[in-house]
C-alpha positions in Angstrom: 338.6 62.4 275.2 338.8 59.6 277.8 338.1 56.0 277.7 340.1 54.6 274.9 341.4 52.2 277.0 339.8 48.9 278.4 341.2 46.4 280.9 343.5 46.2 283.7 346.2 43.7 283.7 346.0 43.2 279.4 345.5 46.8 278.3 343.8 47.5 274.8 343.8 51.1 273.7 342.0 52.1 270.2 342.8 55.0 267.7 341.6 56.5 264.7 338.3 57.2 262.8 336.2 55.8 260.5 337.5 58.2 257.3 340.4 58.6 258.6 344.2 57.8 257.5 344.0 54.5 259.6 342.7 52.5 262.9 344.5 50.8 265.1 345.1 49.3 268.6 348.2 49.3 271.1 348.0 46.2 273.4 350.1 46.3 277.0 350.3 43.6 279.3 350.6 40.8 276.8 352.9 38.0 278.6 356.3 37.9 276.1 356.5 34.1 274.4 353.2 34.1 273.0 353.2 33.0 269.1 351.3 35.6 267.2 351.7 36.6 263.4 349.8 39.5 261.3 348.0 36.6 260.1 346.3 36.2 263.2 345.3 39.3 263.3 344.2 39.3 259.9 342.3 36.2 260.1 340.1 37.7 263.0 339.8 40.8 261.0 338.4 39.4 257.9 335.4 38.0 260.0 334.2 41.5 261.0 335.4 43.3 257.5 332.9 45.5 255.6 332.0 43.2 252.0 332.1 39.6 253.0 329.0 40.0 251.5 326.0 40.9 250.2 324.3 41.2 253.3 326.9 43.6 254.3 328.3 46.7 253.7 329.8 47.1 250.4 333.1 49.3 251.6 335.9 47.7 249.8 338.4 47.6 252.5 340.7 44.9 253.0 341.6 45.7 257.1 345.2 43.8 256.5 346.9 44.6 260.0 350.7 46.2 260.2 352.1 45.0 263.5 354.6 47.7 264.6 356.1 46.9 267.9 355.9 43.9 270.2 356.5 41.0 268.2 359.9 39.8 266.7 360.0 35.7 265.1 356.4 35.1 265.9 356.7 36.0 269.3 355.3 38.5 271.5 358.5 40.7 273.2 356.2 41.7 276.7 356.2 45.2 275.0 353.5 47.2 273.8 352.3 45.4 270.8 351.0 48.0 268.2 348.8 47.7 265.3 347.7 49.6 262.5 345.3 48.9 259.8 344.8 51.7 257.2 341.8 52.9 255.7 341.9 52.7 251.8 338.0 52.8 250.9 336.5 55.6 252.8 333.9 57.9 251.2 333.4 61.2 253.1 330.8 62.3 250.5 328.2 60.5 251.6 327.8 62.7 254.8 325.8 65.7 255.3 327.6 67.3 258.1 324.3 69.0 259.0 322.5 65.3 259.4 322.0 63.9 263.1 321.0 60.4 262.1 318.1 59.7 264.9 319.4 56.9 267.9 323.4 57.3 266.8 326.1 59.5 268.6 325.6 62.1 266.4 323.9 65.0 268.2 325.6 63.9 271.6 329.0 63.7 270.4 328.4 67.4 269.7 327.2 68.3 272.6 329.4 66.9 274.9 333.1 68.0 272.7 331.4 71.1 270.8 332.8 69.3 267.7 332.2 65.9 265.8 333.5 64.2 262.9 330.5 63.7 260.7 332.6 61.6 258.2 331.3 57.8 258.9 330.6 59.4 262.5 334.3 59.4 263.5 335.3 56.9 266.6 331.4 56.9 267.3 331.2 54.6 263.9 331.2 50.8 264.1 334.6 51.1 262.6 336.3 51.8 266.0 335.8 47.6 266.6 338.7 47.3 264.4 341.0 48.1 267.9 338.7 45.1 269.9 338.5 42.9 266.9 342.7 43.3 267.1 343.2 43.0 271.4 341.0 40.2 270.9 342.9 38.0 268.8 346.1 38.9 270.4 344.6 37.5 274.0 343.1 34.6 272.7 346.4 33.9 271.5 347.5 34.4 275.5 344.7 32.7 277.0 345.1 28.6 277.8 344.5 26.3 275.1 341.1 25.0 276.5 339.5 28.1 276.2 336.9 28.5 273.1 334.6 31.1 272.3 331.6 30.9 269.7 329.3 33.7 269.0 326.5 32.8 266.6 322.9 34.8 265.3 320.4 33.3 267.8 317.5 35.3 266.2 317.5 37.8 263.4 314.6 40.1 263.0 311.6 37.7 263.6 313.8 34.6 262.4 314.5 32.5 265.2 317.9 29.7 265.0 316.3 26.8 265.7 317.8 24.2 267.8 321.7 24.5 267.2 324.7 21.9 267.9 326.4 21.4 271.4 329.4 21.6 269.7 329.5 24.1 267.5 332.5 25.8 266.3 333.1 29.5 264.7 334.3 27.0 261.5 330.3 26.2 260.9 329.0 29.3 261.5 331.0 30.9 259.3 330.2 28.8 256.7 326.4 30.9 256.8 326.1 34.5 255.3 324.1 35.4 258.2 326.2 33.2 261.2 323.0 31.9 261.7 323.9 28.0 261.7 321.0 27.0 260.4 320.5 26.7 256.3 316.8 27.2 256.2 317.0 30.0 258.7 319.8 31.4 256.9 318.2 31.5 253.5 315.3 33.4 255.3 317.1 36.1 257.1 319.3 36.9 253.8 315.8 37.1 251.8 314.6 39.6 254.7 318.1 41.7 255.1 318.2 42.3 251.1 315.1 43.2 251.2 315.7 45.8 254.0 318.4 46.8 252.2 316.6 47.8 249.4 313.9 49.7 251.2 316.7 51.5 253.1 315.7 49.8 256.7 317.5 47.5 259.2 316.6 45.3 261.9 318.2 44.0 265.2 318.6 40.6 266.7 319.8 38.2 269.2 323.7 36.9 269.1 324.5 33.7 271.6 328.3 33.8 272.7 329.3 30.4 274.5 332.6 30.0 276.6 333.9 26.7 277.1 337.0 25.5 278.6 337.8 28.2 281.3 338.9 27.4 284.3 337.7 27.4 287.5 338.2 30.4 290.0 338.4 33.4 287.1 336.8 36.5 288.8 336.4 38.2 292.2 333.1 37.5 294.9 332.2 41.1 295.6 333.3 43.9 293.1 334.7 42.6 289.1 332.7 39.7 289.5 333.5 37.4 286.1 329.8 37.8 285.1 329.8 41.8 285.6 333.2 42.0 283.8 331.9 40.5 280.8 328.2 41.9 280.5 330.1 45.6 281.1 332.7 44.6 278.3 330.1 43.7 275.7 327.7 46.6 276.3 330.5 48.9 275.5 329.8 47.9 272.3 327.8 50.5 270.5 325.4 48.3 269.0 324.4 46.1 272.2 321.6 47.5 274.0 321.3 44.1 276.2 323.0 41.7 277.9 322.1 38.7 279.4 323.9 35.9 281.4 322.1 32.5 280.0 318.4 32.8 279.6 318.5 35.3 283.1 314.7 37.1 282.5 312.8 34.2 281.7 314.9 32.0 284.0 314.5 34.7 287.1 310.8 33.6 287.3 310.8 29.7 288.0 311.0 28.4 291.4 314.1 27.2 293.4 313.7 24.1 293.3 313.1 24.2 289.3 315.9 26.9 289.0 318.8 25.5 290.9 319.5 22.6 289.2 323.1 20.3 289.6 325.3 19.7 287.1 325.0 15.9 285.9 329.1 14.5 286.9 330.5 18.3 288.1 331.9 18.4 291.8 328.7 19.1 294.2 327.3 22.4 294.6 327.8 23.6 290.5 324.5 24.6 289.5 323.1 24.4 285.5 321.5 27.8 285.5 324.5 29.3 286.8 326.2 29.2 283.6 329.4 28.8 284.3 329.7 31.6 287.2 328.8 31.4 290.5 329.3 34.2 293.4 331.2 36.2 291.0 333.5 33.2 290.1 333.9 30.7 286.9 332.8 27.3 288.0 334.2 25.6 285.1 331.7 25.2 283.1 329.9 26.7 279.7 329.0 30.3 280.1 326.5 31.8 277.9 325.9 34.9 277.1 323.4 36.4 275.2 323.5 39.8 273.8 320.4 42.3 271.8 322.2 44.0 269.2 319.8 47.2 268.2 319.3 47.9 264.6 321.5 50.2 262.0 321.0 53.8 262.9 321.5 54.7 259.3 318.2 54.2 257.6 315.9 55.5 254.7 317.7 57.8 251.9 321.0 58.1 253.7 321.2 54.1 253.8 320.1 53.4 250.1 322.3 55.5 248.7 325.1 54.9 250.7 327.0 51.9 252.0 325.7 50.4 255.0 324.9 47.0 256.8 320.8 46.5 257.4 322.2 44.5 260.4 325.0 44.6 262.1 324.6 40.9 263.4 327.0 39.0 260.9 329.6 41.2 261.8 329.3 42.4 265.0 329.9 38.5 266.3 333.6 38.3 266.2 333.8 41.8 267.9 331.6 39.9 270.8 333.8 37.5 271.2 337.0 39.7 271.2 335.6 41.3 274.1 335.0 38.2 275.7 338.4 37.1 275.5 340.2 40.5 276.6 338.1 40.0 279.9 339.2 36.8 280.2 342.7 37.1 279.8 342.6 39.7 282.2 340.9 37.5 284.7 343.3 34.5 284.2 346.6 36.4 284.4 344.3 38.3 287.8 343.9 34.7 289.1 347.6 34.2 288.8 348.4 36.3 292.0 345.6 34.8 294.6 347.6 32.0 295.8 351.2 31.4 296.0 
């Protein structure tokens, strides 16, 4: 099969299954000098992990990474960097290899290979973010100190986050079950996901991801525009079903002159509603993006007895912003040859 591979300059290519031996990801194109450590790694990992909670899945697995190549003393060598993390808790059983669980890869995965892995769904399964979860916290680890990226739950369900901080950081969502950062809304989306749980249902939601600190002149005017490089990396994502830059279909509908509105102390001509990209280009400021995360394909019977998020939300937030950093690295190293 093709497409195991995503970026240009900074190349991330996944392996492995979801019941299988291990999962990994071989990153090329990391600059040599950068200070990484598994515990980097592992620290990005345990954000996405199965059993954080119980809102989540209950597979026990631990997802410690095993660097293999790239690194030596902390540093990255320019090499391939490779990475495994092994599976310990799989449980086959659970699968009926003659169940096609309606809206997942399933049936198609048949029909386009004339073969599937029904164990967990193979590299159709969520588990495959292990890989992106990985190239992620290698090229934030590249990208410039300014950058920050912080994906939170804008709206779970019917729960809406109500207004949330300027300045918030991954530290206080975490500190929420949910990564809604809000406490009442949090206590109210963990009362409504047990209860799905327990009926065998899921539910969908909303995720916010905010950029700050990139610098100015990151993408290209015409094709590999910043904004379609980032929407196209986070709906490869199997559970994102929409992405959005800012508030862009309610936003489409005002006027101009209530649309294109300056940024208060920005250099002339940067626009709010722009979020952060204009013409194809970063202006500098924050980007938003907001992504619609469809809900679990695994529901009724198959989900109560076996072991399985009723949303994908709380977890599928640092894989968001993995993505968004391997498309920014890959822009900023890019940028480095359009001037001498």
């Amino acid at each position: 099969m093709r497409g195991n591979s995503f970026g240009n300059l900074f190349v991330l290519t996944g392996f492995g299954e979801s019941h299988g031996t291990a999962l990994g990801a071989v990153v090329d194109g990391c600059p040599s000098g950068v200070q990484l450590d598994a515990s980097d790694i592992a620290q990005a990992l345990r954000r996405r992990r199965p059993g954080q909670s119980v809102l989540t899945s209950a597979r026990a697995e631990e997802d410690e990474p095993e660097i293999l190549s790239g690194v030596l003393d902390g540093r990255t060598l320019g090499t391939p960097i490779a990475v495994v993390v092994r599976n310990h808790d799989a449980r086959s059983r659970d699968y009926d290899p003659d169940l096609y669980r309606t809206g997942h890869a399933d049936k198609t995965w048949e029909q386009k290979y004339g073969i599937r892995d029904y164990r967990g769904g193979g590299r159709a399964s969520g588990r495959e973010t292990i890989a992106r979860v990985i190239g992620g916290a290698i090229a934030e680890r590249a990208l410039p100190a300014s950058v920050r990226i912080t994906g939170f739950a804008r709206q779970i369900g019917h729960i809406i986050t109500p207004q949330v901080s300027e300045t918030l950081t991954r530290a206080e969502v975490d500190a929420f079950p949910s990564r809604c950062p809000d406490a009442d809304a949090d206590v109210a989306i963990a009362e409504e996901l047990l209860r799905l749980k327990e009926q065998g249902d899921s539910v969908g939601g909303i995720v916010e991801v905010r950029i700050d600190g990139v610098p100015a002149g990151l993408g290209e005017p015409v094709f590999r525009k910043a904004k379609s490089e980032l929407i196209s990396a986070l709906m490869s994502i199997g559970a994102v079903t929409g992405v959005s830059l800012g508030e862009a279909f309610t936003e489409a509908l005002l006027p101009g002159s209530a649309y294109h509105i300056p940024v208060e102390g920005a250099p002339r001509g940067t626009a709010v509603r722009s979020y952060g990209i204009q013409g194809g280009i970063t202006n500098g400021e924050r980007i938003v993006l907001r992504a619609a995360v469809k809900p679990v394909s695994t529901i009724g019977s198959m989900a109560r007895e076996g072991r399985h998020d009723p949303c994908i939300i709380p977890r599928i937030i640092p894989i968001l912003e993995g993505m968004t950093a391997m498309v920014l690295i890959d822009l900023w190293l890019a940028a480095r040859l359009d001037r001498i």
